[in-house]
Backbone and ligand atoms as CSV (ligand in chain L), in Angstrom:
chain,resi,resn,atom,element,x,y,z
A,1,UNK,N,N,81.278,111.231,90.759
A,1,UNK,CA,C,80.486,111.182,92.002
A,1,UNK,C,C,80.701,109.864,92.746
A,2,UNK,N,N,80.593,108.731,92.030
A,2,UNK,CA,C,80.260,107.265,92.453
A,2,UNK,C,C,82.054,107.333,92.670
A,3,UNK,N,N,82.827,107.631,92.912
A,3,UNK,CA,C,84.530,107.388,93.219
A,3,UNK,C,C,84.718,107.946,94.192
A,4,UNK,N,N,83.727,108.878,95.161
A,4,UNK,CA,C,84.248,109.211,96.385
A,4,UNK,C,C,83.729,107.764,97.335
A,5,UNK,N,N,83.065,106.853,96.841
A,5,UNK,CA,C,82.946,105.799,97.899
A,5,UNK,C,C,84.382,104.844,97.223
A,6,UNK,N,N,84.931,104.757,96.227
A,6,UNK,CA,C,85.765,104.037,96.241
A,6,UNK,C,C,87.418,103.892,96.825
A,7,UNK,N,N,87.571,102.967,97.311
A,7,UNK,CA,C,88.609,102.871,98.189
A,7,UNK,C,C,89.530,102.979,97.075
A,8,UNK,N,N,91.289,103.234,97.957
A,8,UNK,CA,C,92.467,102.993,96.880
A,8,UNK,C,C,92.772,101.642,96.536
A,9,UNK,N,N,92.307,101.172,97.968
A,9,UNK,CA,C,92.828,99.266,97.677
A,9,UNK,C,C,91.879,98.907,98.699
A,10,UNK,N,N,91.819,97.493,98.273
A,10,UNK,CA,C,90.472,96.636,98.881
A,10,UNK,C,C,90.809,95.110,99.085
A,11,UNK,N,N,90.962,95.070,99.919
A,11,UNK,CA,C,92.400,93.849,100.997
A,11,UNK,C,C,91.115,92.972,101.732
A,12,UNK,N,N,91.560,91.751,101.826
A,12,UNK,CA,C,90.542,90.818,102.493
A,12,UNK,C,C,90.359,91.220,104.049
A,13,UNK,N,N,91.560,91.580,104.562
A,13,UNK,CA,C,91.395,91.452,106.412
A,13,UNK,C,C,92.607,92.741,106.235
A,14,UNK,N,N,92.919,93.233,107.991
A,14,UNK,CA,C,93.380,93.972,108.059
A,14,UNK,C,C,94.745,93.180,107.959
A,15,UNK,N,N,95.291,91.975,108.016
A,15,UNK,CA,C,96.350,91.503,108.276
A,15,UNK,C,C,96.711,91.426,106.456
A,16,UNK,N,N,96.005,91.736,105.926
A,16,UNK,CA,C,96.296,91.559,104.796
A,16,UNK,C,C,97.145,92.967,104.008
A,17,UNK,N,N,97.077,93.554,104.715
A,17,UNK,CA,C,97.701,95.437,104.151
A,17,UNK,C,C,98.795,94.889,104.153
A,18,UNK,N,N,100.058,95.449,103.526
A,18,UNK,CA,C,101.589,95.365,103.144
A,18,UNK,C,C,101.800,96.657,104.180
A,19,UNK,N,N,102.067,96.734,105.129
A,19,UNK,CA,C,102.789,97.516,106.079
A,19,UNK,C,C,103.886,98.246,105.050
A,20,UNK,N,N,105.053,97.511,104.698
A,20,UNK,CA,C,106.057,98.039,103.719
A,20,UNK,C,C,105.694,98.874,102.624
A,21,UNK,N,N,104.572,98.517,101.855
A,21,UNK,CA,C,104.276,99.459,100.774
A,21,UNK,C,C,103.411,100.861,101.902
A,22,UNK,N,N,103.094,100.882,102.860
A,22,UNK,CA,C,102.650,102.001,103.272
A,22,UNK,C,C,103.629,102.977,103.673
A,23,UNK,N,N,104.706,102.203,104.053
A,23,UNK,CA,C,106.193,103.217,104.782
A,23,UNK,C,C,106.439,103.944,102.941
A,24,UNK,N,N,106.810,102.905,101.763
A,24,UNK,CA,C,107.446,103.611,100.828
A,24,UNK,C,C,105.946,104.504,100.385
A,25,UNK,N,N,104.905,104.198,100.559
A,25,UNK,CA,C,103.881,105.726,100.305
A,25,UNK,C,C,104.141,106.782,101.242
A,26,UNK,N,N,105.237,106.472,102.210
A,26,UNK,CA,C,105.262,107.703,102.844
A,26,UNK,C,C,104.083,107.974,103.998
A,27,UNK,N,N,103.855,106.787,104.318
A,27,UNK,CA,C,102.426,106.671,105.380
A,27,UNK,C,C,103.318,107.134,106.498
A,28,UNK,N,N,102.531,108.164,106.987
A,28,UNK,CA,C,102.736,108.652,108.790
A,28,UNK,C,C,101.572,107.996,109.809
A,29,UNK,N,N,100.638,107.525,109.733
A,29,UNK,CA,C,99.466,107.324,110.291
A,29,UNK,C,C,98.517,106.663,109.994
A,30,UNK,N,N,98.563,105.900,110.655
A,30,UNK,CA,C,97.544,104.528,110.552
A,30,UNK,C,C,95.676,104.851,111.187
A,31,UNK,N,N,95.035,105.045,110.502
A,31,UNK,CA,C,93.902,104.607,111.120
A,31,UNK,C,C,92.669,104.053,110.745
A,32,UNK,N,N,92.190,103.077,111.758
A,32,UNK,CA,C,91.439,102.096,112.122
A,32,UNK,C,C,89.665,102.439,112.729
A,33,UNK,N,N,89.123,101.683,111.869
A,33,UNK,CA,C,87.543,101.480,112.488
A,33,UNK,C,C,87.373,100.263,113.435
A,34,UNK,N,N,86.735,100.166,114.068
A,34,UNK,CA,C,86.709,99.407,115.177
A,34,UNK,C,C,85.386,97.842,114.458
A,35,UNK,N,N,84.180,98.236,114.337
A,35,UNK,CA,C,83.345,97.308,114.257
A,35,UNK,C,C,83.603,96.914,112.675
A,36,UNK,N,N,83.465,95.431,112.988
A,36,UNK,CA,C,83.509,94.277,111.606
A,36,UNK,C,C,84.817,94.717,110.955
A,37,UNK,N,N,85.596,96.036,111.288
A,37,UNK,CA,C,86.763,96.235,110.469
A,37,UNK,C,C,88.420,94.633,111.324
A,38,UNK,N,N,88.038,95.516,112.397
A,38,UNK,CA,C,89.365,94.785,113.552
A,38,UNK,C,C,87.891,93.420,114.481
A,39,UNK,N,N,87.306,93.688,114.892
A,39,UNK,CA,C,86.310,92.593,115.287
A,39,UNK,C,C,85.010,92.765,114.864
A,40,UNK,N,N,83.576,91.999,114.915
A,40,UNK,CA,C,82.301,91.635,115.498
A,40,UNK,C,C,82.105,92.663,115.898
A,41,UNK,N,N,80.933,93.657,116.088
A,41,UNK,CA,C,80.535,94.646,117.096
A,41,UNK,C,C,80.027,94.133,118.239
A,42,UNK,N,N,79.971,92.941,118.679
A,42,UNK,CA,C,79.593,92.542,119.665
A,42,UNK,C,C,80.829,91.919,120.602
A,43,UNK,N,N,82.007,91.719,120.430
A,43,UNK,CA,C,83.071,91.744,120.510
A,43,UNK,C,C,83.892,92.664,121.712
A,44,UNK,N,N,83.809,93.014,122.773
A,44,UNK,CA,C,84.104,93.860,123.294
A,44,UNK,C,C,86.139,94.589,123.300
A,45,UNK,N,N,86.756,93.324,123.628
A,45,UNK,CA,C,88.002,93.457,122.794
A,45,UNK,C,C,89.217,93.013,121.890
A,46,UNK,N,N,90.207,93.352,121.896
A,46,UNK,CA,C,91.203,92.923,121.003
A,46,UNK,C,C,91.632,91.890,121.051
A,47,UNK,N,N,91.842,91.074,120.232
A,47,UNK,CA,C,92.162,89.487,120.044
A,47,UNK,C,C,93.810,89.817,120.049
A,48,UNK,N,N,94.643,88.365,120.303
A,48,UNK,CA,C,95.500,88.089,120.387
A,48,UNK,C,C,96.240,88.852,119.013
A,49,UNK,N,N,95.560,88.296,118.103
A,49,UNK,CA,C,96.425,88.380,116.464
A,49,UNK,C,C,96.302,89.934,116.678
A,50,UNK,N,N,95.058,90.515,116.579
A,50,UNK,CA,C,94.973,92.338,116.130
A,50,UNK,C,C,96.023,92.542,117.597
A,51,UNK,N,N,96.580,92.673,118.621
A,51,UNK,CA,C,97.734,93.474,119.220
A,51,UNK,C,C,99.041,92.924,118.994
A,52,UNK,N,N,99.311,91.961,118.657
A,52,UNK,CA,C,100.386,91.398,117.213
A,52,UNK,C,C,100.446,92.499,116.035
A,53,UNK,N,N,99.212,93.059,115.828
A,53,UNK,CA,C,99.468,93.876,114.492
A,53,UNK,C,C,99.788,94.970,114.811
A,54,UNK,N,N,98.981,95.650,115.984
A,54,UNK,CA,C,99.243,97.166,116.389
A,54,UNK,C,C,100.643,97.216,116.747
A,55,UNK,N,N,101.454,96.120,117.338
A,55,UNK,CA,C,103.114,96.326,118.338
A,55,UNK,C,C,103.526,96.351,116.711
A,56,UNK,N,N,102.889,95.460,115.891
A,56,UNK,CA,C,103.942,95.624,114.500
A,56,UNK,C,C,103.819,97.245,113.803
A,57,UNK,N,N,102.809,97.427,113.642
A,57,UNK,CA,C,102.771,98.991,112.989
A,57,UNK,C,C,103.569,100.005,114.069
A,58,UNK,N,N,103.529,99.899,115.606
A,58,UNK,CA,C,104.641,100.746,116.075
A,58,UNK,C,C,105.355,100.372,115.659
A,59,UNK,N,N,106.096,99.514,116.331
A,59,UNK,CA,C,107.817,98.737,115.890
A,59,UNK,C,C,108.102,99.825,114.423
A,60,UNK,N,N,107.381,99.615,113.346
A,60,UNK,CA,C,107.705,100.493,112.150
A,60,UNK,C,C,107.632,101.896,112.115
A,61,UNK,N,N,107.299,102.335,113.239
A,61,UNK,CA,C,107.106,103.647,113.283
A,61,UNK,C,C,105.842,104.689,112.952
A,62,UNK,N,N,105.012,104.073,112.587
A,62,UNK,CA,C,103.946,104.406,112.201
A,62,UNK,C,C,102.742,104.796,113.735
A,63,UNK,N,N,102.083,106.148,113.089
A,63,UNK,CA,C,101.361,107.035,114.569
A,63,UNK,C,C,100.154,105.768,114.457
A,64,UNK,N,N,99.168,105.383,115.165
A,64,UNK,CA,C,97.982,104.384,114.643
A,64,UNK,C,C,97.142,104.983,115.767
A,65,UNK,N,N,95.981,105.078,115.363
A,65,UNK,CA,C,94.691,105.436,115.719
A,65,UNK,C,C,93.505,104.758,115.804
A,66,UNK,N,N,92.230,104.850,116.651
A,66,UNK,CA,C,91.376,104.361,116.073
A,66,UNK,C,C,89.600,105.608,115.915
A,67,UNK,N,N,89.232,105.370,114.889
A,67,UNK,CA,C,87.846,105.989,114.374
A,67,UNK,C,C,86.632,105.773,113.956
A,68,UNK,N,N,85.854,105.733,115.356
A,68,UNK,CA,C,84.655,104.905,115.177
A,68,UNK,C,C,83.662,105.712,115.717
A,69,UNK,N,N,82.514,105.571,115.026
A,69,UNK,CA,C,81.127,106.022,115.224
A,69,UNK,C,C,80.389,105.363,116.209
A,70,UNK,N,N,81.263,104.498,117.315
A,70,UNK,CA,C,80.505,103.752,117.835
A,70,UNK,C,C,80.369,104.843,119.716
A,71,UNK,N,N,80.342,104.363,120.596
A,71,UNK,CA,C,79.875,104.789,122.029
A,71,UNK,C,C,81.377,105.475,122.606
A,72,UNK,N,N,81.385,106.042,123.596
A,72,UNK,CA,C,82.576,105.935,124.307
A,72,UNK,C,C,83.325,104.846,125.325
A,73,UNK,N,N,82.329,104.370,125.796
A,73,UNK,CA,C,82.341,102.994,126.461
A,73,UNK,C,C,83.316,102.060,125.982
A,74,UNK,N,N,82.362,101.806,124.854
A,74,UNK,CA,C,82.732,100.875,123.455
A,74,UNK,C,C,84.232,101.086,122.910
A,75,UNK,N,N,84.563,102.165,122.778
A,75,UNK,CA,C,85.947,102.468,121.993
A,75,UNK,C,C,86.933,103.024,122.857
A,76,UNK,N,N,86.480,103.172,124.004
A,76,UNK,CA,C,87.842,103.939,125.108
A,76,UNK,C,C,88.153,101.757,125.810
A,77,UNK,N,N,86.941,101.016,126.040
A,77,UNK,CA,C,87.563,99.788,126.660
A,77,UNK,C,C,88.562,99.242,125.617
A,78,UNK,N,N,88.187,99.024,124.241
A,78,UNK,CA,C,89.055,98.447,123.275
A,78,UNK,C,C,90.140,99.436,123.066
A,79,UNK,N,N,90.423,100.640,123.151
A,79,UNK,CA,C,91.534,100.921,122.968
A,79,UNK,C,C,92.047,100.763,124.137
A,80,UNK,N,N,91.859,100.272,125.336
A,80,UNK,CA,C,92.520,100.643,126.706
A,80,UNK,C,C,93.813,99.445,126.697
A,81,UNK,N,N,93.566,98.062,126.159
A,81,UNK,CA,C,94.912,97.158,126.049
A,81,UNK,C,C,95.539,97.603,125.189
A,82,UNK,N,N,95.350,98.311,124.706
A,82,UNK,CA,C,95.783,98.951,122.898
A,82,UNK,C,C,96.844,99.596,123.156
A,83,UNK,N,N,96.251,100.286,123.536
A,83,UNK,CA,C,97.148,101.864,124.310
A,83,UNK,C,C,96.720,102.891,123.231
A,84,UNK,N,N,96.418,102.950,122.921
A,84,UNK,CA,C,96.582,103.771,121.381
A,84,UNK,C,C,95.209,105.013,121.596
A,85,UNK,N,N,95.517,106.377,120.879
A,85,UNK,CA,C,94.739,107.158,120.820
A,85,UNK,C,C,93.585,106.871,120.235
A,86,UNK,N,N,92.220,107.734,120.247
A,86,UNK,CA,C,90.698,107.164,119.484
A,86,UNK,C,C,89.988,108.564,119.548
A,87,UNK,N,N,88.907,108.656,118.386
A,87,UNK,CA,C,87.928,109.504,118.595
A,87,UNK,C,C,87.087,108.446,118.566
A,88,UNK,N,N,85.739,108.916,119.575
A,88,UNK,CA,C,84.793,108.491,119.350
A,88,UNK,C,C,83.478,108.979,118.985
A,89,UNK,N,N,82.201,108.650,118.812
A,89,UNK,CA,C,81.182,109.102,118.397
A,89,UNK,C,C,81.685,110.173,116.568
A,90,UNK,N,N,82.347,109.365,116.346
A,90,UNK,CA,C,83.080,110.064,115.243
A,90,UNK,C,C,82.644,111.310,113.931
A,91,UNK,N,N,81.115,110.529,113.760
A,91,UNK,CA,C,80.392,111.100,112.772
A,91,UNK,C,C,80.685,110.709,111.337
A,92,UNK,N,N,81.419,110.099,111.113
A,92,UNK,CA,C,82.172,109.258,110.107
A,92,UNK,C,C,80.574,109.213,108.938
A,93,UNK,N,N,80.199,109.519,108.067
A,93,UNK,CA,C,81.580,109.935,106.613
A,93,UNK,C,C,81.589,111.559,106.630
A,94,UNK,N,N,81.262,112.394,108.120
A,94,UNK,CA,C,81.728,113.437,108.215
A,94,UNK,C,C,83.308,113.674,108.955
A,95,UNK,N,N,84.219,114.796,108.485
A,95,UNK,CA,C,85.467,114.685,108.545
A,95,UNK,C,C,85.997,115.139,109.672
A,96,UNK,N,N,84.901,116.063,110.088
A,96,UNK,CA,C,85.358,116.733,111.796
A,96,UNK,C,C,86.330,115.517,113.013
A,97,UNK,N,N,85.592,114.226,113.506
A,97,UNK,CA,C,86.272,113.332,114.086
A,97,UNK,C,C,87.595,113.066,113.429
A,98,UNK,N,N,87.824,112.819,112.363
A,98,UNK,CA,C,89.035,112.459,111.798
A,98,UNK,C,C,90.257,113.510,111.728
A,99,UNK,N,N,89.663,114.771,111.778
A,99,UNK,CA,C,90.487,115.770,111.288
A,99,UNK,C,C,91.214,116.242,112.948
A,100,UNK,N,N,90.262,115.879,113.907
A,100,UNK,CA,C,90.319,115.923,115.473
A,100,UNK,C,C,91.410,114.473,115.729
A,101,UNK,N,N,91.239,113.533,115.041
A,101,UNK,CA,C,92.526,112.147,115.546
A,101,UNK,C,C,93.409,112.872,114.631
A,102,UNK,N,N,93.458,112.864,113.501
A,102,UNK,CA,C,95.127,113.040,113.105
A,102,UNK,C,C,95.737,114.281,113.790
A,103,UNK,N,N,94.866,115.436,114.296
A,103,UNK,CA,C,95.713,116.410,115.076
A,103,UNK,C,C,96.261,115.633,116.624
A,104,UNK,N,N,95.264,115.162,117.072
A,104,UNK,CA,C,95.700,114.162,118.593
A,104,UNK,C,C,97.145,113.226,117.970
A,105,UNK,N,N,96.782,112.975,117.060
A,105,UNK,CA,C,98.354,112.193,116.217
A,105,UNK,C,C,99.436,112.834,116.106
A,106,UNK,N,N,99.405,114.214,115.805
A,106,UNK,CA,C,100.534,114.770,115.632
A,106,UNK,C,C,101.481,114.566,114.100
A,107,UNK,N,N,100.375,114.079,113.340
A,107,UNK,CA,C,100.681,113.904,111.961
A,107,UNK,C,C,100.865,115.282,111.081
A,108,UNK,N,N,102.816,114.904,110.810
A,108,UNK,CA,C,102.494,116.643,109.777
A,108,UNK,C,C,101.927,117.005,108.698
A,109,UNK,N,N,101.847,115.735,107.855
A,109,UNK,CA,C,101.023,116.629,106.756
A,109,UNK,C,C,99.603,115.416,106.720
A,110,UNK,N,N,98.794,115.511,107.167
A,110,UNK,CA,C,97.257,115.062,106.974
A,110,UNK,C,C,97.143,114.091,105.686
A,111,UNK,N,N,97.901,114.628,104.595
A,111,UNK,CA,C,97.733,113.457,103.677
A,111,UNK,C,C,97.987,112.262,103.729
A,112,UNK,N,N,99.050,112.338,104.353
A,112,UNK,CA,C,100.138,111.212,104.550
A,112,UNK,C,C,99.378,109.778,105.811
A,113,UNK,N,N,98.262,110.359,105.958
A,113,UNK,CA,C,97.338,109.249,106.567
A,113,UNK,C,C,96.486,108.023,105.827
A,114,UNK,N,N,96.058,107.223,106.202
A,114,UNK,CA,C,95.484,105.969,105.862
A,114,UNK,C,C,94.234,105.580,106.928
A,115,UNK,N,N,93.103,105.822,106.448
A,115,UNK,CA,C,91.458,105.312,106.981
A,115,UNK,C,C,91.284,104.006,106.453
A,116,UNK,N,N,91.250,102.856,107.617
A,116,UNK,CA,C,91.070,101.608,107.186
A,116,UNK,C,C,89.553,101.227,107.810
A,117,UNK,N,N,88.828,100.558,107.094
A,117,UNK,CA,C,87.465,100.349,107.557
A,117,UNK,C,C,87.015,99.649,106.474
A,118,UNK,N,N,85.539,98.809,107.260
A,118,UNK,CA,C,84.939,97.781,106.522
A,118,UNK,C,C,83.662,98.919,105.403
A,119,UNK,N,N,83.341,99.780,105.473
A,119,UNK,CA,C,82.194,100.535,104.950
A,119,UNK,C,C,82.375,101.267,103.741
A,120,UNK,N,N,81.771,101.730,102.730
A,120,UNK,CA,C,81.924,102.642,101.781
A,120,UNK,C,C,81.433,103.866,102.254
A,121,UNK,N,N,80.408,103.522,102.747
A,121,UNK,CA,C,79.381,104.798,102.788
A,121,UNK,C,C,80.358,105.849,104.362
A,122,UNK,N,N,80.869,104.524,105.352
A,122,UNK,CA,C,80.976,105.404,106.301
A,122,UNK,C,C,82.475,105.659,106.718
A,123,UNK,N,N,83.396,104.688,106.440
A,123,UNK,CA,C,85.022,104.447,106.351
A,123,UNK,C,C,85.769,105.315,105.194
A,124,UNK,N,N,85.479,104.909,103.711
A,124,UNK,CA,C,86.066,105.493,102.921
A,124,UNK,C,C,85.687,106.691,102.249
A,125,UNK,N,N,83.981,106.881,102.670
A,125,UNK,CA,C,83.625,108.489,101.952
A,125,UNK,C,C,84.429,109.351,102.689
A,126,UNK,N,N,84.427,109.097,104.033
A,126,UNK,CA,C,85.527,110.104,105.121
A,126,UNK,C,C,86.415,110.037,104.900
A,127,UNK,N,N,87.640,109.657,104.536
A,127,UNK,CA,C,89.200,109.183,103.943
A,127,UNK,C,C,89.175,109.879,102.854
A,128,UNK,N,N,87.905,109.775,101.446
A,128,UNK,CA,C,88.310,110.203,99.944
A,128,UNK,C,C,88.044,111.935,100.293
A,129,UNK,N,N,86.798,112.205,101.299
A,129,UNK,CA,C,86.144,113.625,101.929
A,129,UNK,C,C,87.230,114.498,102.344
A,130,UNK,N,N,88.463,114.146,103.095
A,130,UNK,CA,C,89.653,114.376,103.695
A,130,UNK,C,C,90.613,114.725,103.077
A,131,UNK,N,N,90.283,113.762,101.483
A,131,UNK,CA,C,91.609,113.824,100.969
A,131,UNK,C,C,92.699,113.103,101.117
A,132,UNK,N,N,92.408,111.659,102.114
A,132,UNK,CA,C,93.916,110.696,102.422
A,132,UNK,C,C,93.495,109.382,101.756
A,133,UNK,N,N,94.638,108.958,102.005
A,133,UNK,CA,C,94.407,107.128,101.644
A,133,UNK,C,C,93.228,106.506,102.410
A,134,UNK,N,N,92.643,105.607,101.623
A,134,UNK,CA,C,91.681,105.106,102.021
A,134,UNK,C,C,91.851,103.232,101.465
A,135,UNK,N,N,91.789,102.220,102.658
A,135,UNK,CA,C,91.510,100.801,102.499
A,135,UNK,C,C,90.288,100.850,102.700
A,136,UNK,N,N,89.622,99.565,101.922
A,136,UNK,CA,C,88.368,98.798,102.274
A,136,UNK,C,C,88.669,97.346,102.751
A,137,UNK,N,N,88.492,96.857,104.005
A,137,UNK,CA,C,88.598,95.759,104.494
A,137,UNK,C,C,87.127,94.534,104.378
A,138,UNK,N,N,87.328,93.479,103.947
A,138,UNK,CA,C,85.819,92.597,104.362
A,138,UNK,C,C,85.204,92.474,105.922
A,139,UNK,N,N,84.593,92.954,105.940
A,139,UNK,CA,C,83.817,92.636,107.367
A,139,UNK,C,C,84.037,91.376,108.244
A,140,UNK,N,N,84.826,91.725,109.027
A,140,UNK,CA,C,84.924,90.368,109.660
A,140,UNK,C,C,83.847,89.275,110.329
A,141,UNK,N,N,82.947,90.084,110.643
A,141,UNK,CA,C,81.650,89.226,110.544
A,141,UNK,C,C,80.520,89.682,109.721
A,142,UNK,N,N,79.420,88.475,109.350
A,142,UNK,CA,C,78.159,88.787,108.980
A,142,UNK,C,C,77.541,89.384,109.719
A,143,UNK,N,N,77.034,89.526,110.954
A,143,UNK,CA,C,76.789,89.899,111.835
A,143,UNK,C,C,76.814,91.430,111.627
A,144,UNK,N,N,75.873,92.812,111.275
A,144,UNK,CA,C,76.016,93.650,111.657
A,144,UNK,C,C,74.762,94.394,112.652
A,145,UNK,N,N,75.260,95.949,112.863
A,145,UNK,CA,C,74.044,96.394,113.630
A,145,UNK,C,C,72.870,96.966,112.583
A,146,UNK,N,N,71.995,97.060,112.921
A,146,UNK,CA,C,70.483,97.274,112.016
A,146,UNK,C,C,71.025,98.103,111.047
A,147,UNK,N,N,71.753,99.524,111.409
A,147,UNK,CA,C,71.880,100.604,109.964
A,147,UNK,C,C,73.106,100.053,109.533
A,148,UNK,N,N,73.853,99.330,110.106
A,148,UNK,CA,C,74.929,98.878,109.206
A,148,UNK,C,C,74.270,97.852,107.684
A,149,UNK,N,N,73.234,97.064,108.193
A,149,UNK,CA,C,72.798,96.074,107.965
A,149,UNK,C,C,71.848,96.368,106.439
A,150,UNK,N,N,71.458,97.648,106.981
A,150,UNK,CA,C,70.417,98.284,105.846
A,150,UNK,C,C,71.399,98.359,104.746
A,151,UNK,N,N,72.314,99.263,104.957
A,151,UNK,CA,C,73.189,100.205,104.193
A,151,UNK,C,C,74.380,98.605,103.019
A,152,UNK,N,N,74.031,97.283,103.418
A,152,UNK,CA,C,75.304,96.462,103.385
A,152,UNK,C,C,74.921,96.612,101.528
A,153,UNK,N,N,73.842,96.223,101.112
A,153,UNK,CA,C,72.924,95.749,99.749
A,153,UNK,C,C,73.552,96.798,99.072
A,154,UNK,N,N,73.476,98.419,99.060
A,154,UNK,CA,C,73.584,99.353,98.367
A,154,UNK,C,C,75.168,99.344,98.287
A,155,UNK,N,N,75.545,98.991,99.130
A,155,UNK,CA,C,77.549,98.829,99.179
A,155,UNK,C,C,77.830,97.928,98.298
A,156,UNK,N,N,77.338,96.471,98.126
A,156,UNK,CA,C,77.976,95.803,97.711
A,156,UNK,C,C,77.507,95.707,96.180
A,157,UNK,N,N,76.617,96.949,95.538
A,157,UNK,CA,C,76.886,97.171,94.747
A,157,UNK,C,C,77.682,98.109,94.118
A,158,UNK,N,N,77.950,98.925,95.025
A,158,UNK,CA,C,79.484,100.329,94.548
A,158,UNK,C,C,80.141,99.274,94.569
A,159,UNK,N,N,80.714,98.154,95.588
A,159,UNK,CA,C,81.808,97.537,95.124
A,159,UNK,C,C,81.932,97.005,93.897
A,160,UNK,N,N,80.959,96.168,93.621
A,160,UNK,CA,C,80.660,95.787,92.381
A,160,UNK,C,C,81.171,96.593,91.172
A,161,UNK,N,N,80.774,98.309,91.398
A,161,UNK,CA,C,81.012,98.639,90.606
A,161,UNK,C,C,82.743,99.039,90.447
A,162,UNK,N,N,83.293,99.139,91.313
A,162,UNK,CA,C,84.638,99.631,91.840
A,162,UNK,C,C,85.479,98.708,91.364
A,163,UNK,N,N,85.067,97.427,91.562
A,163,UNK,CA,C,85.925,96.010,91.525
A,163,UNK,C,C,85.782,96.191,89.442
A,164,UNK,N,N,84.571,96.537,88.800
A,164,UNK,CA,C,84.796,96.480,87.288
A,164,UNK,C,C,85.386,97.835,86.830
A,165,UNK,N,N,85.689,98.653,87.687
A,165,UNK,CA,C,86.477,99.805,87.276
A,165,UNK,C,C,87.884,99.731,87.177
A,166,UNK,N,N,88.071,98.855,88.303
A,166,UNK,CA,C,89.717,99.023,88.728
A,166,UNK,C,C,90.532,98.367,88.119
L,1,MG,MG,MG,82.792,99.245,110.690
């Protein structure tokens, strides 16, 4: 039960993923949560370094997305320097939004995707729910919103437990 919140790998920042080991897993598709994963939720957009990363994951060929439970506002302005496709209002750790981006992706086989996000409860239950690869990233800030905020205590003990499993 307690292993559908656990991620496959659990990386400090997003700059921290091995791009290369995702091509030899055979990764078609990259996707991304927006709050505390890539910035702050208060943050409106993309920093210098994160569109350094996105030109790098094209350049390799890789489809990249983003999947967030957050507004439309919110996730159509940050993807707009991006360029890059998004669902929003996602419903995340339900699979409907996700299963709706990797078809907008054009990804052939669904497995072959990667859900990167700061959350257990709401990033990687949707990824393990799906059936694809799943990262856990550290929150880039302390800073969260109220239900993020509730939910942080009960996470960082699955990690706890994840980190003495693995
Ligand atoms: Mg998040």
């Amino acid at each position: 039960m307690i292993r559908k919140f656990f991620p496959e790998k659990y990386v400090e920042s997003v700059y921290a993923i091995d791009l290369e080991k995702l091509k030899n897993d055979k990764i078609e598709a990259v996707i991304f949560d927006i709050d505390n994963t890539l910035v702050p939720y208060f943050v409106p957009n993309a920093n210098a370094r994160i569109k350094k990363l996105f030109l790098k994951i094209k350049e390799k060929g890789f489809k990249v997305g983003i999947l967030s439970n957050n507004k439309e506002r919110r996730v159509s302005l940050f993807c707009r320097d991006l360029n890059i496709e998004y669902v929003h209002k996602a419903g995340k750790p339900g699979v409907k939004g996700l299963g709706r981006l990797i078809k907008k992706l054009g990804v052939k086989n669904h497995k072959n995707t990667v859900i990167i996000g700061d959350q257990v409860f709401t990033d990687v239950l949707c990824g393990n729910r799906m059936g694809i690869h799943t990262i856990l990233v550290k929150p880039v800030s302390k800073k969260d919103d109220f239900g993020t905020w509730l939910k942080r205590g009960i996470e960082s003990f699955v990690i706890s437990l994840y980190l003495k499993k693995r």
